[in-house]
C-alpha positions as CSV (number, residue, x, y, z in Angstrom):
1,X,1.2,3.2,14.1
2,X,4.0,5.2,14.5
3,X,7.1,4.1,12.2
4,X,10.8,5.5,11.9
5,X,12.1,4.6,8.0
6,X,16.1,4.7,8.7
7,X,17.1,5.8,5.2
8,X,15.6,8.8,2.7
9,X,16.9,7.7,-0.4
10,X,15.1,5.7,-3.8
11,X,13.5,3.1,-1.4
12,X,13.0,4.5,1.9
13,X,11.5,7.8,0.7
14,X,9.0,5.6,-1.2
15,X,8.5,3.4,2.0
16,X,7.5,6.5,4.0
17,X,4.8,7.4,1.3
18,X,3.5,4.3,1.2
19,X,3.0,3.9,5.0
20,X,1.8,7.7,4.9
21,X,-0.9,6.6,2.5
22,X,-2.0,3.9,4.6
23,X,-2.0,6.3,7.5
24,X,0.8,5.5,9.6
25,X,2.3,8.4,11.9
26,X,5.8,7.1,9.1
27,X,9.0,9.7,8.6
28,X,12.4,9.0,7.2
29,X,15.9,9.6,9.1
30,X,19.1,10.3,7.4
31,X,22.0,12.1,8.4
32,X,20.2,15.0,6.6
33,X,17.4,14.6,8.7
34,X,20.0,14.2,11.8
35,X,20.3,10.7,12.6
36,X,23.2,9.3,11.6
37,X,23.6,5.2,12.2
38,X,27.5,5.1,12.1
39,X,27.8,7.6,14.7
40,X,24.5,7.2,16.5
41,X,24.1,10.5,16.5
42,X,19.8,12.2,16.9
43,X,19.3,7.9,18.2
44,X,18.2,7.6,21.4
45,X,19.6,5.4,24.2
46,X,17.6,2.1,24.0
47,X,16.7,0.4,21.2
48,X,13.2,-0.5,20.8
49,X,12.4,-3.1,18.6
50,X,9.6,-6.0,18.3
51,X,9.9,-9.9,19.0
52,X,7.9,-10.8,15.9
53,X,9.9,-13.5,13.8
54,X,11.5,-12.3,10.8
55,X,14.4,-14.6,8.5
56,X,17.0,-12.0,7.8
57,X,18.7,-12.2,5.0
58,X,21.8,-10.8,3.4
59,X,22.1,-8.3,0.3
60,X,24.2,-11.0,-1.2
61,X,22.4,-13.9,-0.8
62,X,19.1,-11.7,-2.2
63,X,21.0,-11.4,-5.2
64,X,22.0,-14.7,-5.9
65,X,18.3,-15.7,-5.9
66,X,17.2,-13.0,-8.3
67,X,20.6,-14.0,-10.4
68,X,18.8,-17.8,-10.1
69,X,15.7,-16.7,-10.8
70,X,16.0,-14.7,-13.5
71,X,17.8,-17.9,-15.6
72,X,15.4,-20.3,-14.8
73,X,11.9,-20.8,-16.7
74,X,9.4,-18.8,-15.4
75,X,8.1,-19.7,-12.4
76,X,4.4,-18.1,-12.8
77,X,4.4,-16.8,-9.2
78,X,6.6,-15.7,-6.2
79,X,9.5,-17.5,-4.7
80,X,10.4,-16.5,-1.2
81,X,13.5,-16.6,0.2
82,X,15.0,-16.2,3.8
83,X,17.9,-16.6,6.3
84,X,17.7,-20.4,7.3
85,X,16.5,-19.6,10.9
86,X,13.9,-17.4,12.5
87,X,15.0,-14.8,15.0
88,X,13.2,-12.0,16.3
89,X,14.2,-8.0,15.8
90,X,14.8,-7.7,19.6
91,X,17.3,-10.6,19.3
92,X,19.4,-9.7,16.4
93,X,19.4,-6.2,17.9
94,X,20.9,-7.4,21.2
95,X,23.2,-9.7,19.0
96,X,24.4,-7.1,16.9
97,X,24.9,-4.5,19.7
98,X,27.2,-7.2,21.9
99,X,29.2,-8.3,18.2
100,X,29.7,-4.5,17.9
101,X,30.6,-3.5,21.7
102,X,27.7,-0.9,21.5
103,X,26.1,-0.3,25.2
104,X,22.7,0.4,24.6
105,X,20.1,-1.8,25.8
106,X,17.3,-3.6,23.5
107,X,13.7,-2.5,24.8
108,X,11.1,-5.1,23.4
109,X,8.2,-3.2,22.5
110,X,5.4,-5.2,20.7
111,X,4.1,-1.7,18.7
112,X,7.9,-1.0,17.4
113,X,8.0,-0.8,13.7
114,X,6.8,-2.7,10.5
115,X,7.4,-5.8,11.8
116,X,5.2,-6.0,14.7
117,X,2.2,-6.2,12.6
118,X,3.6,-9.3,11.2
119,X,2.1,-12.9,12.9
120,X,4.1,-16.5,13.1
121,X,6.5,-17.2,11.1
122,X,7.3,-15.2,7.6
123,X,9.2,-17.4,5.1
124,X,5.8,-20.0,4.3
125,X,7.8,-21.7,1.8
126,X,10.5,-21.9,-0.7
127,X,14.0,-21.8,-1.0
128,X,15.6,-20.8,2.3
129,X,19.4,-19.0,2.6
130,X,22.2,-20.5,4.0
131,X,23.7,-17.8,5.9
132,X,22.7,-17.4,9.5
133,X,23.1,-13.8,10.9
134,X,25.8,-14.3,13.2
135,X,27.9,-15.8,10.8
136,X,26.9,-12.9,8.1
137,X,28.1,-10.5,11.2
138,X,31.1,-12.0,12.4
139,X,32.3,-11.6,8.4
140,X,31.8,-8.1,8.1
């Protein structure tokens, strides 16, 4: 599979090895590498993304769990956690280019990245976030 890593830094340069290793077609994008996400810049036109489900979550909500977590006794396994509704890539990429007055169109394309290898639904249990992605977007 072929797989864009936006990002070359600690974890995305690690990301690309590891989906090298497993032999993906994988290469990172930075502004160093000439794709720059603020100013779109080396992106192309449409955005091609994959309907799988996914549960976003934000950065801050992540580390409230761990913060949680790492207090409590041992749990002895993993906990999951994700945003309290499932929404596919192609959807939050059409919600965040409307929120953000970007033009480009969203291109569903079942082989697009990562997350089109993943089936159903991806939270299978645990403790769910509270923040839903619009609401995480519209307070930015």
């Amino acid at each position: 599979m072929k797989i864009a890593v936006i990002g070359t830094g600690l974890i995305g340069s690690q990301v690309v090895d590891r989906l090298v290793a497993a032999g993906h077609d994988a290469a990172g994008h930075s502004r160093a590498t000439g794709v720059d996400l603020l100013t779109e810049e080396g992106l192309d036109q449409a955005v091609r993304l994959p309907s799988t489900p996914i549960q976003p979550i934000s950065s801050a909500e992540v580390a409230a769990a761990v913060a949680e977590a790492a207090t409590e006794a041992p749990l002895g396994g993993a906990r999951e956690v994700g945003c309290p509704e499932v929404v596919p890539p192609d959807e939050l990429g059409r919600i965040t280019l409307a929120a953000t007055g970007d033009g480009r169109r969203v291109v569903t394309d079942e082989t697009a990245g990562l997350f089109a290898a993943v089936k159903g639904d991806v939270l299978t249990g645990g403790r769910p976030a509270t923040t839903r992605y619009r609401d995480w977007l519209q307070s930015r």
